[in-house]
mmCIF file as Biopython writes it, N, C-alpha, C and O atoms, coordinates in Angstrom:
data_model
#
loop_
_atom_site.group_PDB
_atom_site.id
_atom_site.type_symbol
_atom_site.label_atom_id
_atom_site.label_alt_id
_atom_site.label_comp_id
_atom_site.label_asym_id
_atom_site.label_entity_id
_atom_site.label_seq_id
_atom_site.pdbx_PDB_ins_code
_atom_site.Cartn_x
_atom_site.Cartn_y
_atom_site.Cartn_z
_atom_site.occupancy
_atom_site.B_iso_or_equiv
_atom_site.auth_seq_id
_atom_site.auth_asym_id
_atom_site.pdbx_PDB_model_num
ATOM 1   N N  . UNK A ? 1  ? -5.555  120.961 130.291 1.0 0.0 1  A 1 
ATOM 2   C CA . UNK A ? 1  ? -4.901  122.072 129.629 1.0 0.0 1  A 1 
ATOM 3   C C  . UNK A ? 1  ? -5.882  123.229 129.537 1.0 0.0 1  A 1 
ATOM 4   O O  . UNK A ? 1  ? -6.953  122.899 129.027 1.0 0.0 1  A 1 
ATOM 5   N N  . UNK A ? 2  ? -5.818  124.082 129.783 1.0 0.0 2  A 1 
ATOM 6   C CA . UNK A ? 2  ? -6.041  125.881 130.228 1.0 0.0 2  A 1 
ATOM 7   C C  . UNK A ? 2  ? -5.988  126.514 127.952 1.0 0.0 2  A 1 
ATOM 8   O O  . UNK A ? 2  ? -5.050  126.632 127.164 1.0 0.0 2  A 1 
ATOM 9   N N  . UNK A ? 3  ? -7.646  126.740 127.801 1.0 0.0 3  A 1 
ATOM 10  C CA . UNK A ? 3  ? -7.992  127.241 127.034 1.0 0.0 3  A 1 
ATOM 11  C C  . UNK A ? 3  ? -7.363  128.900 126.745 1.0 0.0 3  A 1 
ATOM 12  O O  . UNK A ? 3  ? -7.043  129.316 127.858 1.0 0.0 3  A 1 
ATOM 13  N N  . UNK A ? 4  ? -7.209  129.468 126.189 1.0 0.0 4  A 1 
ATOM 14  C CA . UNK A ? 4  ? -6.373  130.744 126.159 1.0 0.0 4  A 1 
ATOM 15  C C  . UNK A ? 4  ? -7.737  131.664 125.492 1.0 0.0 4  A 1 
ATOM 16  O O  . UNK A ? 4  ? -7.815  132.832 125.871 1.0 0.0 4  A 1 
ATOM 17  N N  . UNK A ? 5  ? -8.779  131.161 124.531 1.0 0.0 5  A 1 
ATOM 18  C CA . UNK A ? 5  ? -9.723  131.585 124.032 1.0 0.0 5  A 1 
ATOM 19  C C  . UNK A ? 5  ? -9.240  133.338 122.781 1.0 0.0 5  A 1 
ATOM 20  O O  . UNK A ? 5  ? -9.789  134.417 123.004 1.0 0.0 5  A 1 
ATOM 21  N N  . UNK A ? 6  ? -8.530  133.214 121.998 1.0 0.0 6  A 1 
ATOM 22  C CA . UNK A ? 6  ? -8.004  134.772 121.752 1.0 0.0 6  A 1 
ATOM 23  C C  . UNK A ? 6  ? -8.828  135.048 120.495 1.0 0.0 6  A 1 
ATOM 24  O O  . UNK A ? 6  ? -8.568  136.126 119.960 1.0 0.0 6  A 1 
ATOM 25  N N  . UNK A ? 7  ? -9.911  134.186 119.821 1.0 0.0 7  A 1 
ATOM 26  C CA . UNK A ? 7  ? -10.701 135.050 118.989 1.0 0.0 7  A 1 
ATOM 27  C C  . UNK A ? 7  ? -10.512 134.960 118.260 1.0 0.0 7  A 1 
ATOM 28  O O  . UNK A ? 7  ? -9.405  134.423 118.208 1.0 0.0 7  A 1 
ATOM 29  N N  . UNK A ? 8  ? -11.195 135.294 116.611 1.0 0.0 8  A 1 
ATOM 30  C CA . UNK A ? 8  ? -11.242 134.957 115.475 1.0 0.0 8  A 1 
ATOM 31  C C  . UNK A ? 8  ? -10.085 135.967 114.949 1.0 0.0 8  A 1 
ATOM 32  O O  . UNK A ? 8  ? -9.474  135.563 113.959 1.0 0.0 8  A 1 
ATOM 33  N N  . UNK A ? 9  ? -9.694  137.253 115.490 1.0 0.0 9  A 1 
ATOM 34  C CA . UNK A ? 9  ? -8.602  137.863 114.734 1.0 0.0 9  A 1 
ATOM 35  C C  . UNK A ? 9  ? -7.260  138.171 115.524 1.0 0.0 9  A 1 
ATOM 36  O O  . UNK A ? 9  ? -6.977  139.348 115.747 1.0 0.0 9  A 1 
ATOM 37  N N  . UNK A ? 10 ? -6.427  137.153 115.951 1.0 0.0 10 A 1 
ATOM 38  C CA . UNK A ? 10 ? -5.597  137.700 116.924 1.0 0.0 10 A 1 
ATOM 39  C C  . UNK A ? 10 ? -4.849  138.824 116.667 1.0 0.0 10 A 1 
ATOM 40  O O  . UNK A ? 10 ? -4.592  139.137 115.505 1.0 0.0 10 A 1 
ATOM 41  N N  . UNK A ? 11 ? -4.485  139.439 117.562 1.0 0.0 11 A 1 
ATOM 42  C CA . UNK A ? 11 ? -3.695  140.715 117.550 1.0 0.0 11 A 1 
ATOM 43  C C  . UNK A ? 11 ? -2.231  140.104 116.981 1.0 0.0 11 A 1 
ATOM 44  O O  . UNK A ? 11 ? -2.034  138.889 116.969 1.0 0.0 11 A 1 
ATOM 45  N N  . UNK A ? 12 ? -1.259  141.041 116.525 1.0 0.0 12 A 1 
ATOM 46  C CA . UNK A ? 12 ? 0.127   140.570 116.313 1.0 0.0 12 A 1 
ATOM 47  C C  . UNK A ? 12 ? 0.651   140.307 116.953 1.0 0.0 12 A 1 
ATOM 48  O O  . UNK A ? 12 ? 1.204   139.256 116.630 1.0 0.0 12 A 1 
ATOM 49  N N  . UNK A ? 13 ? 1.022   140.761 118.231 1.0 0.0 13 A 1 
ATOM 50  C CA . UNK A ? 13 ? 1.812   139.680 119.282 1.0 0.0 13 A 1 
ATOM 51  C C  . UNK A ? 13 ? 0.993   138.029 119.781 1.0 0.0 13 A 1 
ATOM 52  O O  . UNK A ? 13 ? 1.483   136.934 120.057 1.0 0.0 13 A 1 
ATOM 53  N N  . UNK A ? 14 ? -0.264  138.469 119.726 1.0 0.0 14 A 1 
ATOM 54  C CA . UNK A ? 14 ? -0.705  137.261 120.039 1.0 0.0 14 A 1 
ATOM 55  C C  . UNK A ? 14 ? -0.592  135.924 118.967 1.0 0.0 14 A 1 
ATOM 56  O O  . UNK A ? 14 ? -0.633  134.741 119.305 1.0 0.0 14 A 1 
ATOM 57  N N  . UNK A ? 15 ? -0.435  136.468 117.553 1.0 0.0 15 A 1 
ATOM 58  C CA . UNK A ? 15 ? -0.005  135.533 116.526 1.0 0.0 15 A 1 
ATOM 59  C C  . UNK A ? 15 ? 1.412   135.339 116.531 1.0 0.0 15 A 1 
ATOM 60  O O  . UNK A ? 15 ? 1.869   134.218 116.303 1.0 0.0 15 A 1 
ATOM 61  N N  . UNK A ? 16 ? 2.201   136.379 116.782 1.0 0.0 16 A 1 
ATOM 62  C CA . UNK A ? 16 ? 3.608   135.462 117.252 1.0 0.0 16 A 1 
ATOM 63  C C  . UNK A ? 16 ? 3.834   134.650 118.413 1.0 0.0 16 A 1 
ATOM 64  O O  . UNK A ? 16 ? 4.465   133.593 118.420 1.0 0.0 16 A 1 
ATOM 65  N N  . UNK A ? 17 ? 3.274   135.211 119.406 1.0 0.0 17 A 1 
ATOM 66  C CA . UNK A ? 17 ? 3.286   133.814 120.525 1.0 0.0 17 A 1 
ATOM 67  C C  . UNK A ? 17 ? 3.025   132.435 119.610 1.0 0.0 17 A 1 
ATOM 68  O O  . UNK A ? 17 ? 3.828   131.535 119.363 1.0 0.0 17 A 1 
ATOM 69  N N  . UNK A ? 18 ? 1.998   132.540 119.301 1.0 0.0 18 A 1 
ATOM 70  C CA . UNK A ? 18 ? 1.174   131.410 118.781 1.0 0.0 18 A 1 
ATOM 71  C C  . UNK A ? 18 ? 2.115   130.634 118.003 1.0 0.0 18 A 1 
ATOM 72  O O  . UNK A ? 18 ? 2.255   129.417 118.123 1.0 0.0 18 A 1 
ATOM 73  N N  . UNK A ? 19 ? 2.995   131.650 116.903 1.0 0.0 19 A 1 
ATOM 74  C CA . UNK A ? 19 ? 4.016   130.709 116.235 1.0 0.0 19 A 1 
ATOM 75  C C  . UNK A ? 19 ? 5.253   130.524 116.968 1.0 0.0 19 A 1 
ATOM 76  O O  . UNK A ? 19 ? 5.968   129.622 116.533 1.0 0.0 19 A 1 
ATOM 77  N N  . UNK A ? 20 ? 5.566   130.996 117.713 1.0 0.0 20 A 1 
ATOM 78  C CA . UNK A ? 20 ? 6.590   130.375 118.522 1.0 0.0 20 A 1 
ATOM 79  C C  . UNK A ? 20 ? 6.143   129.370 119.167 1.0 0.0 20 A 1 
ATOM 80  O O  . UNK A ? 20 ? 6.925   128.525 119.602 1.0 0.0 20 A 1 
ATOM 81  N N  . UNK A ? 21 ? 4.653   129.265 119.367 1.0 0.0 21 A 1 
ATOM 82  C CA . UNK A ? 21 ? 4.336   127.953 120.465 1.0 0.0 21 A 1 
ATOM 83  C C  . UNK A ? 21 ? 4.079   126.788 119.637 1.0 0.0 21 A 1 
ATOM 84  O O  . UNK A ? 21 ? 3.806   125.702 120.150 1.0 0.0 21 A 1 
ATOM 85  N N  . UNK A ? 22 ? 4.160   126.973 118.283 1.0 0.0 22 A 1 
ATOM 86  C CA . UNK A ? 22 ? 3.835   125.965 117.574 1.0 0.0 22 A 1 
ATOM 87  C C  . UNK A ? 22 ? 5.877   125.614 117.142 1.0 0.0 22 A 1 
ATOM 88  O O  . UNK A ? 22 ? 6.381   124.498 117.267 1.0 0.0 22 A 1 
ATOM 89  N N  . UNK A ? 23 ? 6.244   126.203 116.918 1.0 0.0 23 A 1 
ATOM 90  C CA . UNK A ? 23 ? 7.726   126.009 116.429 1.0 0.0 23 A 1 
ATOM 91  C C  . UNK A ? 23 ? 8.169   125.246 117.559 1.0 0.0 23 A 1 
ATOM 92  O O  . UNK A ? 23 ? 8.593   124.105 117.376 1.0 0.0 23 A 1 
ATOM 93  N N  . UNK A ? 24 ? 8.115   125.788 118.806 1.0 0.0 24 A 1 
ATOM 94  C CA . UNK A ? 24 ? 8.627   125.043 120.436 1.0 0.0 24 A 1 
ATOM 95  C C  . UNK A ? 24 ? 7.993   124.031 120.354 1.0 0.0 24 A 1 
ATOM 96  O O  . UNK A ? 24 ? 8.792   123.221 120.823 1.0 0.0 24 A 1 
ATOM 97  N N  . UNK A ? 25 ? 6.245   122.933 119.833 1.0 0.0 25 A 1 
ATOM 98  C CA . UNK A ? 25 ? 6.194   122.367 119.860 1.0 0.0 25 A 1 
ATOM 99  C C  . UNK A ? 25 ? 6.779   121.358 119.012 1.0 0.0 25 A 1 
ATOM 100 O O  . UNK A ? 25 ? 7.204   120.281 119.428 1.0 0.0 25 A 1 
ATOM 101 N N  . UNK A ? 26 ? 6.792   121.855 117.440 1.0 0.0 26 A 1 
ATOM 102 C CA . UNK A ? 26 ? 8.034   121.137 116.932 1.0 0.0 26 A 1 
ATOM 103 C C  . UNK A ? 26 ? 9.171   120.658 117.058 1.0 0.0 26 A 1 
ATOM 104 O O  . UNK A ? 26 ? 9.650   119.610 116.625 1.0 0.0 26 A 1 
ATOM 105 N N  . UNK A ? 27 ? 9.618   121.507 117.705 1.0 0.0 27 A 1 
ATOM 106 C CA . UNK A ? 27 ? 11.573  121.420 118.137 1.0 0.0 27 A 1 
ATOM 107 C C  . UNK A ? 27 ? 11.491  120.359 119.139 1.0 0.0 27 A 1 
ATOM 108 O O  . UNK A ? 27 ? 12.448  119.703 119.549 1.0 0.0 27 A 1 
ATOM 109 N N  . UNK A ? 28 ? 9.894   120.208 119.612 1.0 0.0 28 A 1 
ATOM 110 C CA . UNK A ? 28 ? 9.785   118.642 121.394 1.0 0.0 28 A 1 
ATOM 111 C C  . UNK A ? 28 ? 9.268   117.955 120.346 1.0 0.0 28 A 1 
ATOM 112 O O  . UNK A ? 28 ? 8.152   117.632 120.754 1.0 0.0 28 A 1 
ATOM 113 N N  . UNK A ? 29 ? 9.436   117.390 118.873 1.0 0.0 29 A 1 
ATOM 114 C CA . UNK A ? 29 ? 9.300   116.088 117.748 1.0 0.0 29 A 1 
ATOM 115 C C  . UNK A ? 29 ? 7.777   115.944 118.355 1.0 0.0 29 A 1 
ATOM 116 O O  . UNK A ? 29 ? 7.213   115.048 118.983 1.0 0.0 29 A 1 
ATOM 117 N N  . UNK A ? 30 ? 7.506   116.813 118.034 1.0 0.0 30 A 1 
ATOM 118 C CA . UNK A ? 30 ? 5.390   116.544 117.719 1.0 0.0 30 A 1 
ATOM 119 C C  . UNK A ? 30 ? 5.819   116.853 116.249 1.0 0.0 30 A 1 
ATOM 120 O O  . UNK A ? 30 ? 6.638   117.596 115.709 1.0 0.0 30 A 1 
ATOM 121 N N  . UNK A ? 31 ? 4.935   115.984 115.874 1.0 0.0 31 A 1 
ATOM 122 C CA . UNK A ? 31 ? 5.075   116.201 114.338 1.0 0.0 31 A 1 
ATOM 123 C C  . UNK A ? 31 ? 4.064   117.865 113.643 1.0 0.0 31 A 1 
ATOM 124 O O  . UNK A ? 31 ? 3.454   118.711 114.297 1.0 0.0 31 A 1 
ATOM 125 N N  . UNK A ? 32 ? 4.221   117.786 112.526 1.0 0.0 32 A 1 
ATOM 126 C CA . UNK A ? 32 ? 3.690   119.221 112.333 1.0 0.0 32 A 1 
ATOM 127 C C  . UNK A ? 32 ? 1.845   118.973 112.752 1.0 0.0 32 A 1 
ATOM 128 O O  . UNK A ? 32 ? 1.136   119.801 113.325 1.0 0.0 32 A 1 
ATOM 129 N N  . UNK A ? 33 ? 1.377   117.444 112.203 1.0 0.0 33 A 1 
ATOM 130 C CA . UNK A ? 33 ? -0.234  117.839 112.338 1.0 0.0 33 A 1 
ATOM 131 C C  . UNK A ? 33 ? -0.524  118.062 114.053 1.0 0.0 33 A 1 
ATOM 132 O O  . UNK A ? 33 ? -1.322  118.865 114.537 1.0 0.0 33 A 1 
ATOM 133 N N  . UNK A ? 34 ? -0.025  117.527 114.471 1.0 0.0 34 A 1 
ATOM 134 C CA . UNK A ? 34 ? 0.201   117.500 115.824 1.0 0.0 34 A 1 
ATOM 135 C C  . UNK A ? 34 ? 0.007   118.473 116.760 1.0 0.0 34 A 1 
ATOM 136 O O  . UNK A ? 34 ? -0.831  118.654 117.644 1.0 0.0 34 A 1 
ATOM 137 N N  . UNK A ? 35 ? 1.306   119.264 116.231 1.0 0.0 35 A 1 
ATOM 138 C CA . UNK A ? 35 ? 1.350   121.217 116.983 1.0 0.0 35 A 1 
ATOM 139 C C  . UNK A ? 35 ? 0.232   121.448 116.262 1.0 0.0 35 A 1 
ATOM 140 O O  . UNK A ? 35 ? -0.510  121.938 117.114 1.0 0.0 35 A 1 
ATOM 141 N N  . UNK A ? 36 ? -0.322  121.420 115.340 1.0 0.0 36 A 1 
ATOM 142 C CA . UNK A ? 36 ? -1.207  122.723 114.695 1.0 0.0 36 A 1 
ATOM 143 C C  . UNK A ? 36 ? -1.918  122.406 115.891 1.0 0.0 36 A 1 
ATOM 144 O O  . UNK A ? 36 ? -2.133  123.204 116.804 1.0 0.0 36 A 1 
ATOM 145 N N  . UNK A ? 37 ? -2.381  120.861 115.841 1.0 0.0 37 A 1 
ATOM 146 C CA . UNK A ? 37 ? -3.958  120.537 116.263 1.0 0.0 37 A 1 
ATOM 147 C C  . UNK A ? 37 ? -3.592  120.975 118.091 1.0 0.0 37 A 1 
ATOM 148 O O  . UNK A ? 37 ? -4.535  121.488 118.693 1.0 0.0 37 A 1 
ATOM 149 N N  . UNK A ? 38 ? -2.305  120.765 118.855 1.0 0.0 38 A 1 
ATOM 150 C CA . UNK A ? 38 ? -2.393  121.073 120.257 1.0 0.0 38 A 1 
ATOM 151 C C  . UNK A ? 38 ? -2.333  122.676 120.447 1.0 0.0 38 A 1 
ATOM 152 O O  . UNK A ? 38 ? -2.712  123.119 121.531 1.0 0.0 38 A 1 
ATOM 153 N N  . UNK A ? 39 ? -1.975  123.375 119.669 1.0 0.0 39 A 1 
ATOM 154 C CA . UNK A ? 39 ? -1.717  124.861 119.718 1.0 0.0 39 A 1 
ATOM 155 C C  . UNK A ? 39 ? -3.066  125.578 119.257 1.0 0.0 39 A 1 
ATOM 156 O O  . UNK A ? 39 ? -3.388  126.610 119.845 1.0 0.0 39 A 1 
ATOM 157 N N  . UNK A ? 40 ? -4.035  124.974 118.018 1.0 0.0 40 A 1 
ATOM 158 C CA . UNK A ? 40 ? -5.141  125.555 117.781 1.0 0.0 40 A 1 
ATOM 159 C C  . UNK A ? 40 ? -5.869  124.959 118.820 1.0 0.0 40 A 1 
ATOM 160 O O  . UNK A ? 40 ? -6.935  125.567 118.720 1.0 0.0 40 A 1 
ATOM 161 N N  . UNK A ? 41 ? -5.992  124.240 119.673 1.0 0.0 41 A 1 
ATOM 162 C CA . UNK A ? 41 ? -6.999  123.904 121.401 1.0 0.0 41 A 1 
ATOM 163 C C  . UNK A ? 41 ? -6.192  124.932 122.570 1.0 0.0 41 A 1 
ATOM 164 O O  . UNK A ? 41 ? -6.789  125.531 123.465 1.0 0.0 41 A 1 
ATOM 165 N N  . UNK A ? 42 ? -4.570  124.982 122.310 1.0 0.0 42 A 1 
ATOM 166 C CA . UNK A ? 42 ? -4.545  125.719 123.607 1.0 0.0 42 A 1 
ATOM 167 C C  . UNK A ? 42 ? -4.499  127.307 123.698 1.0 0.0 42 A 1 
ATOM 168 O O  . UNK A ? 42 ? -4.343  128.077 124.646 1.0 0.0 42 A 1 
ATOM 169 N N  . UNK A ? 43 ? -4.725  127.513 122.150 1.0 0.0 43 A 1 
ATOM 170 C CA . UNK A ? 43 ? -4.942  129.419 122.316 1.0 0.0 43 A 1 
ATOM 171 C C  . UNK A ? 43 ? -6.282  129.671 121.646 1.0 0.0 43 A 1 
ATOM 172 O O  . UNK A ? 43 ? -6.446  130.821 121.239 1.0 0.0 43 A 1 
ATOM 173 N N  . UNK A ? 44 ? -7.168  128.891 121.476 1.0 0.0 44 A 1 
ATOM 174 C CA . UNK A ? 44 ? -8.641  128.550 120.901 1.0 0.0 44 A 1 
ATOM 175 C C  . UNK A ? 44 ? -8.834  129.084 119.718 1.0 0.0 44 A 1 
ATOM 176 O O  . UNK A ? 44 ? -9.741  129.903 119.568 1.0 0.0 44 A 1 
ATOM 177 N N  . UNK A ? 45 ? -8.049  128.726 118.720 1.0 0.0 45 A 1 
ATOM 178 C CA . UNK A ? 45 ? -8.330  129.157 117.243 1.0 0.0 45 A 1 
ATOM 179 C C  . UNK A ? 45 ? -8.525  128.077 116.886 1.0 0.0 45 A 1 
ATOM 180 O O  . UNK A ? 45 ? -8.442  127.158 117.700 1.0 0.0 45 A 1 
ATOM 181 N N  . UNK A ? 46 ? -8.878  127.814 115.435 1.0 0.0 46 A 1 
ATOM 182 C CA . UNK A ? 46 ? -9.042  127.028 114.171 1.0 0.0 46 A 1 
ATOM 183 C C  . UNK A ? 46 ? -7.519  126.281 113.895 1.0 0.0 46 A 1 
ATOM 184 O O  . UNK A ? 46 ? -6.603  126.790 114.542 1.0 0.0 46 A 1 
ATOM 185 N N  . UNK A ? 47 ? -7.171  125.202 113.061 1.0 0.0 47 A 1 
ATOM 186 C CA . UNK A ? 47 ? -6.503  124.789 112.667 1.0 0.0 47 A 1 
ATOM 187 C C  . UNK A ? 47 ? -5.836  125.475 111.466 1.0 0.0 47 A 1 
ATOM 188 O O  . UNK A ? 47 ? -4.683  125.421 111.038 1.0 0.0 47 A 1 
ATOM 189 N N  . UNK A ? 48 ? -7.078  126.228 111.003 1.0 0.0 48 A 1 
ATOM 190 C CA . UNK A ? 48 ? -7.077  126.877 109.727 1.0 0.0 48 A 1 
ATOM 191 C C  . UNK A ? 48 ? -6.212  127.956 109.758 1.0 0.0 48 A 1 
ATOM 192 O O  . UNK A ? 48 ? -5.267  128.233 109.018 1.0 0.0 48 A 1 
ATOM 193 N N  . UNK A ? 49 ? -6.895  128.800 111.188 1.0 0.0 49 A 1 
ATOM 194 C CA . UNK A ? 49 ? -5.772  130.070 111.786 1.0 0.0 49 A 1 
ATOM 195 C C  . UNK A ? 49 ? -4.258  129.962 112.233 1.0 0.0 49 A 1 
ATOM 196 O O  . UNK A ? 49 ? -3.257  130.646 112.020 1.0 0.0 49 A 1 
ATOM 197 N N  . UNK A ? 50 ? -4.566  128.625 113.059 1.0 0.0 50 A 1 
ATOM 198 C CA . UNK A ? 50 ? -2.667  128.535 113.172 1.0 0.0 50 A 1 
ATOM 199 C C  . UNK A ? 50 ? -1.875  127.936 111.749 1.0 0.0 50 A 1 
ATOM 200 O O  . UNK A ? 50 ? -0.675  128.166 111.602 1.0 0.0 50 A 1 
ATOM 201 N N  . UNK A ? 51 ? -2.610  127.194 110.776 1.0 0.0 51 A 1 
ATOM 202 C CA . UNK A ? 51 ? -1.406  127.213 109.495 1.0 0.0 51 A 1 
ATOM 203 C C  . UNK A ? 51 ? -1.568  128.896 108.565 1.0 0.0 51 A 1 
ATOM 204 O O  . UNK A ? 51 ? -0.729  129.086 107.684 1.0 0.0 51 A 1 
ATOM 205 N N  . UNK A ? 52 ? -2.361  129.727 108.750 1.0 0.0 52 A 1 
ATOM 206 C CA . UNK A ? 52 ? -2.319  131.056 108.264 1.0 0.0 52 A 1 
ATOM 207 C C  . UNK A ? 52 ? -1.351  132.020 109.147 1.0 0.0 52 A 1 
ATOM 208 O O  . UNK A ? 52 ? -0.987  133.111 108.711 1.0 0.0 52 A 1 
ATOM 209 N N  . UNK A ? 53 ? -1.043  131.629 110.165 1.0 0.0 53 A 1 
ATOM 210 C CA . UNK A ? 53 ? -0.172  132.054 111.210 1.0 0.0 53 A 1 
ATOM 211 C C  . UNK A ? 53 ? 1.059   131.500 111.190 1.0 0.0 53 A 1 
ATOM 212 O O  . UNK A ? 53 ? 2.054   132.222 111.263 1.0 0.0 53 A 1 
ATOM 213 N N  . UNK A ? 54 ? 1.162   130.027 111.081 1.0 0.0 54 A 1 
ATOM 214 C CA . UNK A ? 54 ? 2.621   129.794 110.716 1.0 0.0 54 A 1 
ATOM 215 C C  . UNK A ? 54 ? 3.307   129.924 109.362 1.0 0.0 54 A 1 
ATOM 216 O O  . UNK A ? 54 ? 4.521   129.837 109.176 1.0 0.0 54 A 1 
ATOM 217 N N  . UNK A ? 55 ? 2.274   130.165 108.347 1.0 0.0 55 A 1 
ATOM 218 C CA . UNK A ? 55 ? 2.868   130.575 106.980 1.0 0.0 55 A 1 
ATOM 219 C C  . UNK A ? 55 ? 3.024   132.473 107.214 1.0 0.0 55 A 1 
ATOM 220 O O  . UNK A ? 55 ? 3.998   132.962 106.641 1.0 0.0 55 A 1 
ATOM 221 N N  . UNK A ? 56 ? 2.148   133.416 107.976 1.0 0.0 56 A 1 
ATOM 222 C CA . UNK A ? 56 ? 2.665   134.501 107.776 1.0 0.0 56 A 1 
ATOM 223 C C  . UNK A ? 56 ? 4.192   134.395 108.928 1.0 0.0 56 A 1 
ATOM 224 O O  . UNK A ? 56 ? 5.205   134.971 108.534 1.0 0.0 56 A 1 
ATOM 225 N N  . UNK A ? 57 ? 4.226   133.858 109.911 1.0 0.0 57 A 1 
ATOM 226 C CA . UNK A ? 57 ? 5.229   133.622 110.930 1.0 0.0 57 A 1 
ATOM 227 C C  . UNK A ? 57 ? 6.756   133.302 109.711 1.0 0.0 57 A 1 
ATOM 228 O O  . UNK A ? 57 ? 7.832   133.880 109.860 1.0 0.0 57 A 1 
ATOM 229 N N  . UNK A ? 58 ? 6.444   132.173 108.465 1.0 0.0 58 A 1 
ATOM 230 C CA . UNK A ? 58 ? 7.936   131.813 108.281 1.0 0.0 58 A 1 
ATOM 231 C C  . UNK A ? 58 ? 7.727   132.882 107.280 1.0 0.0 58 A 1 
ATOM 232 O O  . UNK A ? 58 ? 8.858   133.001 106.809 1.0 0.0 58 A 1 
ATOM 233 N N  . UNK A ? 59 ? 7.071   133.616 106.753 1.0 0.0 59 A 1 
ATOM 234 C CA . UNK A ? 59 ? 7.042   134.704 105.614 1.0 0.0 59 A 1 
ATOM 235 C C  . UNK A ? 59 ? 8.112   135.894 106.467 1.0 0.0 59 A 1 
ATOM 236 O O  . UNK A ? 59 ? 9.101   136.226 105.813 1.0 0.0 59 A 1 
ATOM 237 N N  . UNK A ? 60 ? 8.013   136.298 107.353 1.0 0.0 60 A 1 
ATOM 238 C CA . UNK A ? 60 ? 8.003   137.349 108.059 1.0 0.0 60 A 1 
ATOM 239 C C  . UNK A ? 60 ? 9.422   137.127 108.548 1.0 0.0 60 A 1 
ATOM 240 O O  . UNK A ? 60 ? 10.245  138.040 108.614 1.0 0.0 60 A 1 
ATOM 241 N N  . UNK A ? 61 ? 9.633   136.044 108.840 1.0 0.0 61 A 1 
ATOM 242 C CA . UNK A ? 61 ? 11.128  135.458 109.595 1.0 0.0 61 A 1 
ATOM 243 C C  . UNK A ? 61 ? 10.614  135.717 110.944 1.0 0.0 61 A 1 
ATOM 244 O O  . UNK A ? 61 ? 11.563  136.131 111.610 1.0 0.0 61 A 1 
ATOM 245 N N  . UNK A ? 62 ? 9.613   135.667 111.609 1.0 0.0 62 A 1 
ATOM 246 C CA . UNK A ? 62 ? 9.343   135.642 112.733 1.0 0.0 62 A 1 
ATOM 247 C C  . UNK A ? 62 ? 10.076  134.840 113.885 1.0 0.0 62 A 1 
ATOM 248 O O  . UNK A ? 62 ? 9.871   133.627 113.843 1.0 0.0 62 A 1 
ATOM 249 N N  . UNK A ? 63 ? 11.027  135.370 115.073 1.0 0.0 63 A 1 
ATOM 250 C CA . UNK A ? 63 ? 11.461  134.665 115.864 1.0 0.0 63 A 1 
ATOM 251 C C  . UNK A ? 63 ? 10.464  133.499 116.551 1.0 0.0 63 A 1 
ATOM 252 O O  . UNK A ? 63 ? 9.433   133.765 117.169 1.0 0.0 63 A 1 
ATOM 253 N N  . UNK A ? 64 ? 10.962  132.230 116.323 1.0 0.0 64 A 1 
ATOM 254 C CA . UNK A ? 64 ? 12.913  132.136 116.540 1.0 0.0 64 A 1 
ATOM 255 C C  . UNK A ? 64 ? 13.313  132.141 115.211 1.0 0.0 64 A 1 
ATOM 256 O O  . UNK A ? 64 ? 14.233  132.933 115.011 1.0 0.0 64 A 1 
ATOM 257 N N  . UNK A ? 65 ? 12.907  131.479 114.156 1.0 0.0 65 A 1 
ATOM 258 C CA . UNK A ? 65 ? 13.308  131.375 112.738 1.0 0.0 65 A 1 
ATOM 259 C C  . UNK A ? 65 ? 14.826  132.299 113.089 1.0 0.0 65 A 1 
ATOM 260 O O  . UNK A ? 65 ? 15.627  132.535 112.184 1.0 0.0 65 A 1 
#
């Protein structure tokens, strides 16, 4: 799997990708620790960054929500 590397502050589109790629991994029954942990390796953030990303993502109503 192909590192994406996007940095300690992603830009806003790059944090909605990110939560859509974590929601798409949900919706294929990876459980939630699961997506964080395959989505924070395949766009190279923290675990920490993608649950700060999927809590501003369901704050926001971010598609798909």
């Amino acid at each position: 799997m192909s590192q994406l590397k996007v940095g300690e502050n992603p830009a806003e589109p790059v944090r909605k990708e990110i939560f859509q790629a974590l929601v798409d991994a949900q919706d294929r029954a990876m459980s939630v620790a699961q997506s964080r942990k395959f989505i924070a390796e395949k766009f190279g953030v923290t675990e920490g960054q993608v649950r700060q990303i999927e809590q501003e993502g369901l704050d926001h109503q971010w598609p798909p929500l």
